[in-house]
C-alpha positions as CSV (number, residue, x, y, z in Angstrom):
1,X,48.0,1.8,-3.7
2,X,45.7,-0.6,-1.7
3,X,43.4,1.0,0.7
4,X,44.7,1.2,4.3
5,X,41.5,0.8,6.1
6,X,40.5,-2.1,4.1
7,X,44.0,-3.1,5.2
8,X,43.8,-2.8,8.6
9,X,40.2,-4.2,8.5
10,X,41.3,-7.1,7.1
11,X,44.8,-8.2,9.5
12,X,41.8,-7.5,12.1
13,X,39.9,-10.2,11.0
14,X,42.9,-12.7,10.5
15,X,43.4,-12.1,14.2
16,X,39.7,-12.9,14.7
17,X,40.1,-15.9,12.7
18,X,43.0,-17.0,14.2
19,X,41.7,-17.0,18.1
20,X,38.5,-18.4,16.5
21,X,40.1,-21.6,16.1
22,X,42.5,-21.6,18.0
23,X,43.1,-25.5,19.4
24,X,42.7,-25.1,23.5
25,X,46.0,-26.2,25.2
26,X,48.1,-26.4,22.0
27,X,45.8,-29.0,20.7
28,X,45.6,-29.5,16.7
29,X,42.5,-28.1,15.2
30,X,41.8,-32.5,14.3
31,X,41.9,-33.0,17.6
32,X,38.9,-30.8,18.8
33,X,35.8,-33.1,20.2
34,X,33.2,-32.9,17.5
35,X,29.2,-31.8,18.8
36,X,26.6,-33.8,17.9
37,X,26.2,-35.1,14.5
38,X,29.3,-32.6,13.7
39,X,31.8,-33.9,11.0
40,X,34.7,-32.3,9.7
41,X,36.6,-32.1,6.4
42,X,40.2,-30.8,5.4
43,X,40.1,-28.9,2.1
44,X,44.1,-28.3,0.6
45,X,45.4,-27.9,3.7
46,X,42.7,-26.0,5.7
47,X,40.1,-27.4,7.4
48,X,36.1,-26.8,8.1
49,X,33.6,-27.9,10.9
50,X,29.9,-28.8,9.7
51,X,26.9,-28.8,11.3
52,X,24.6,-32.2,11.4
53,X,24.4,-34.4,8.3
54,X,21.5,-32.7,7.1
55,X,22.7,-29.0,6.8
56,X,24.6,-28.3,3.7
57,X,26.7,-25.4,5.1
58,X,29.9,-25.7,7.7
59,X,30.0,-23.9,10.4
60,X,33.3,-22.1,9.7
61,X,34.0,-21.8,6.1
62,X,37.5,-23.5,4.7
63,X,38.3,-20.4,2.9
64,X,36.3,-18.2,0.1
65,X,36.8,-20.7,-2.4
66,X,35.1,-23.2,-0.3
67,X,32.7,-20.4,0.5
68,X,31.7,-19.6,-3.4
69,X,30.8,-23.1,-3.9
70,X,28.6,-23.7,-1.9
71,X,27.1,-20.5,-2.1
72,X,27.1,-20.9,-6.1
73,X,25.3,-24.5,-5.1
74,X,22.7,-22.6,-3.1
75,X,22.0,-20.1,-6.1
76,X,21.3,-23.1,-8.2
77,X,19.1,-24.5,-6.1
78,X,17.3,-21.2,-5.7
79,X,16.7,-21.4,-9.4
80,X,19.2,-18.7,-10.5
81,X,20.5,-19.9,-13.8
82,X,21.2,-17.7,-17.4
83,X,20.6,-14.0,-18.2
84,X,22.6,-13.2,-14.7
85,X,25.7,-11.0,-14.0
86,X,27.6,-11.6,-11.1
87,X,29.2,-8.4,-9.3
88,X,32.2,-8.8,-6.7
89,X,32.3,-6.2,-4.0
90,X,36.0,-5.5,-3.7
91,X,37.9,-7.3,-2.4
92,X,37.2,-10.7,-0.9
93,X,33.9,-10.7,-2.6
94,X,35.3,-10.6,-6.1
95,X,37.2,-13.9,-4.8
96,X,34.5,-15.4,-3.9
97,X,32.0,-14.2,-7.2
98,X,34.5,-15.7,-9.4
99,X,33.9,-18.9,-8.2
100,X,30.4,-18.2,-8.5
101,X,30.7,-16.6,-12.2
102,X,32.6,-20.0,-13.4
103,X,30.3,-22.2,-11.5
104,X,26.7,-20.6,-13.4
105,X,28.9,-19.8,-16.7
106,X,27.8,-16.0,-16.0
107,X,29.9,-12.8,-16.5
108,X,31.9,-11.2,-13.7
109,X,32.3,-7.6,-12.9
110,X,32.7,-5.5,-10.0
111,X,30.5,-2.9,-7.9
112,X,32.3,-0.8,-5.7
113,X,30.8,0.5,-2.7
114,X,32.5,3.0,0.0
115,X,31.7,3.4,3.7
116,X,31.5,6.9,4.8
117,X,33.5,7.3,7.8
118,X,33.0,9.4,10.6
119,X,35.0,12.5,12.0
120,X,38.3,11.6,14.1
121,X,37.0,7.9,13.6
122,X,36.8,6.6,10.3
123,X,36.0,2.8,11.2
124,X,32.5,4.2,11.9
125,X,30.3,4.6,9.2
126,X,27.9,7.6,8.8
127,X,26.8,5.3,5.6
128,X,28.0,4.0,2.4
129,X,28.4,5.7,-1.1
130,X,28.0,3.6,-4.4
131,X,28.1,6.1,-8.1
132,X,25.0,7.8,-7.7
133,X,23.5,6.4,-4.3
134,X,24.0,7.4,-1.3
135,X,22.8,5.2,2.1
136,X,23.3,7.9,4.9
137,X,22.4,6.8,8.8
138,X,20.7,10.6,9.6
139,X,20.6,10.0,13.1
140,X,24.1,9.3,13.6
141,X,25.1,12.1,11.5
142,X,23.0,14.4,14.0
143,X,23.8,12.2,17.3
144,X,27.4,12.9,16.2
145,X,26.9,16.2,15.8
146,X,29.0,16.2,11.8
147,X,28.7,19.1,10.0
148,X,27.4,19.4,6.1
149,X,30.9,20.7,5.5
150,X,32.4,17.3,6.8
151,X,30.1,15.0,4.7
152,X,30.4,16.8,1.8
153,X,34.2,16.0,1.7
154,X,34.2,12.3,2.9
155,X,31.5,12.2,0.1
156,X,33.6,13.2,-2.2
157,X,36.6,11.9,-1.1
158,X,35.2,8.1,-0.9
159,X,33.4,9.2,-4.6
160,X,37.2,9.6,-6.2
161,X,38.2,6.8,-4.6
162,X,35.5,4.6,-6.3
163,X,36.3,5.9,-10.1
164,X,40.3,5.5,-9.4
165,X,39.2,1.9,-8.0
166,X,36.8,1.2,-11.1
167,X,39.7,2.1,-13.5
168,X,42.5,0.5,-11.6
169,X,40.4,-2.7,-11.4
170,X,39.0,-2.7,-15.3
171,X,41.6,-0.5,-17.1
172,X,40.2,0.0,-20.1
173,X,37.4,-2.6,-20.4
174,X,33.7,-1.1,-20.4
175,X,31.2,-2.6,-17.6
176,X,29.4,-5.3,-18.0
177,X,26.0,-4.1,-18.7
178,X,23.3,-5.3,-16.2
179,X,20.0,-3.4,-18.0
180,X,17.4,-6.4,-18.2
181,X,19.5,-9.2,-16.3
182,X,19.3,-10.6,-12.9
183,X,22.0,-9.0,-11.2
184,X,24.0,-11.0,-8.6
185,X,26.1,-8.8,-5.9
186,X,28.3,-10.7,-3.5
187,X,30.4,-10.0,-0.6
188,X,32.6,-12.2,1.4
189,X,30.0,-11.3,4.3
190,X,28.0,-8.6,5.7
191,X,29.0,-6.8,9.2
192,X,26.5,-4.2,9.2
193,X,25.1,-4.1,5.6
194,X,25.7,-0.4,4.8
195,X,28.0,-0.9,1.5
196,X,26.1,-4.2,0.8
197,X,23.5,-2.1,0.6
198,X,24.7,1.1,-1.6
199,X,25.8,-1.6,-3.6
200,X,22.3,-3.5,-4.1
201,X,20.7,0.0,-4.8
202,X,23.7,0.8,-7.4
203,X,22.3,-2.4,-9.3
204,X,18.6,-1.5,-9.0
205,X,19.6,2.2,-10.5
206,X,21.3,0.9,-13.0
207,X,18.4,-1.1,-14.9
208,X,18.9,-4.6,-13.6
209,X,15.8,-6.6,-14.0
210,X,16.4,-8.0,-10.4
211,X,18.4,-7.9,-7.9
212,X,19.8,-10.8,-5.9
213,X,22.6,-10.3,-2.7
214,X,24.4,-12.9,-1.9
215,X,26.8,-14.2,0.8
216,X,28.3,-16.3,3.1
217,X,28.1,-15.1,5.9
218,X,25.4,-12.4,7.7
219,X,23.8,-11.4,11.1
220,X,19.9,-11.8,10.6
221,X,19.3,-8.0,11.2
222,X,21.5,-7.2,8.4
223,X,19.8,-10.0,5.8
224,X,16.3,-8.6,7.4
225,X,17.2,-5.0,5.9
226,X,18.7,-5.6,2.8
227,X,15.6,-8.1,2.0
228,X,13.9,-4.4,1.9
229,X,15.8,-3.1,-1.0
230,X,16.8,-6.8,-2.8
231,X,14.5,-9.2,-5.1
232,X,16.3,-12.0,-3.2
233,X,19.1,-12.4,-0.3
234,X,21.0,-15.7,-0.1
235,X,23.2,-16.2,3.1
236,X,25.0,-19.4,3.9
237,X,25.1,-18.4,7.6
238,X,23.3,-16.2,10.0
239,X,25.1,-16.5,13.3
240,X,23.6,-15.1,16.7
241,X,26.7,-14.2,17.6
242,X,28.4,-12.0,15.2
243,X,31.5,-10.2,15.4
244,X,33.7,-10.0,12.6
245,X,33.4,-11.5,9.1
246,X,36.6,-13.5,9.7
247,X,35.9,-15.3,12.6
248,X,33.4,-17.8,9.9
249,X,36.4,-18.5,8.2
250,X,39.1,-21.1,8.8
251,X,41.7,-19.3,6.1
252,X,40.6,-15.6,5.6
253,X,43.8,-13.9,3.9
254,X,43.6,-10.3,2.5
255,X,42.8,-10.0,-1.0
256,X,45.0,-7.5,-2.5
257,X,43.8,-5.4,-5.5
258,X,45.9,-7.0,-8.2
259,X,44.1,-10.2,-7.2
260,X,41.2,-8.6,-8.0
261,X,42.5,-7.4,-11.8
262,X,43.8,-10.9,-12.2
263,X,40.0,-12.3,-12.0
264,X,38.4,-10.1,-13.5
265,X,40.0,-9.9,-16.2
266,X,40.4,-14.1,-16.3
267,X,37.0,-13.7,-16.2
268,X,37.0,-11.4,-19.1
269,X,38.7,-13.8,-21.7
270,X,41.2,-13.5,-23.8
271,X,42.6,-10.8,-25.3
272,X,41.1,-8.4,-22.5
């Protein structure tokens, strides 16, 4: 069964998105007054406010297709190119590295990464958990006052729910091996950069030659700290103001985890 909190996470941010742009007095989105050297563009239906001319980003995404593209343009430009592996953190950031996998003809699997929630309040993370990394705030943990009994079983709690994840979403296909290759993780956008994290170390620990994060959409503090741990960091967008992941996009639906099975194994080929 899909995971609630993600769940719940995600209507949260289609609220977001929705008073984000929100027309004042029942005015069509069209109808807004552009800022200075602002243009927009409609995109299947949905629509997107750039910046000036000269920037090659919008300031609210279309959607995470819209999102991927540019952000695969940006790679490019950055010089990424063969020998890479793309890895979608589940959910929206599997949308958005398939785009990115068929854009650079590269392979797409997935990294799964699990916040570690705190007592009575699981929406606040003690850390994140990846297989065999753990990214632990220590002085939370002993602000809060949780107990080694507690993390122990969130640990392993969040731990099952990565292998049941990593067989639900691959069945019986292997990974796709990273050892030697530049490996690409992507999210649909960073809040605070804990699982981004877990997940950049997962890739370093598991051979990759380098390690390159990737997203839309980031406060600077959080790109500042994974650019500790990561060869590179790529972000579209790194708003001052930064409140939820959905407010940057125009369309931000929840992705639900036989979307995610249906890419990757698109991505696969036939016969997988």
């Amino acid at each position: 069964m899909p995971d609630r909190r993600r769940e719940l996470e995600d209507e949260d941010a289609e609220n977001e998105v929705r008073e984000a742009v929100e027309a004042p007095d029942g005015a069509e989105e069209a109808d807004l007054p552009l800022g200075a050297g602002e243009r927009e563009e409609r995109h299947a239906g949905s629509w997107a406010r750039w910046l000036p001319e000269d920037a090659d980003v919008p300031r609210i995404f279309a959607d995470r297709t819209e999102a991927g593209l540019l952000l695969a343009r940006r790679l490019r430009d950055e010089g990424l190119s063969g020998g890479a592996v793309i890895l979608g953190i589940p959910r929206g950031g599997v949308e958005i590295g398939a785009v990115i996998a068929r854009e650079l003809d590269a392979p797409l699997d997935v990294v799964i990464p699990r916040k570690v929630g705190a007592p009575g309040n699981p929406e606040l993370g003690l850390g994140a958990i990846a297989e065999g990394v753990r990214v632990l705030d220590q002085r939370l943990i002993r602000t809060l006052g949780v107990t080694e009994e507690y993390l122990d079983r969130e640990i392993l709690a969040q731990e099952e729910e990565i292998r049941r994840r990593e067989h639900a979403y691959r069945g019986d296909r292997p990974p796709v091996a990273v050892a030697g290759l530049t490996a690409v993780v992507v999210d649909d956008g960073v809040a605070t950069g804990g699982t981004a994290m877990a997940a950049v170390l997962w890739a370093k620990r598991s051979g990759a030659g380098s390690v390159v994060f990737a997203a839309p959409v980031a406060p600077a503090d959080a790109v500042q700290r994974l650019a500790e741990e990561a060869d590179g960091v790529t972000v579209l967008l790194t708003p001052e103001h930064f409140f939820a992941v959905g407010q940057w996009y125009a369309d931000f639906p929840q992705v639900a985890d036989e979307r995610v099975v249906e890419l990757l194994r698109t991505a696969a080929g036939p016969g997988s």
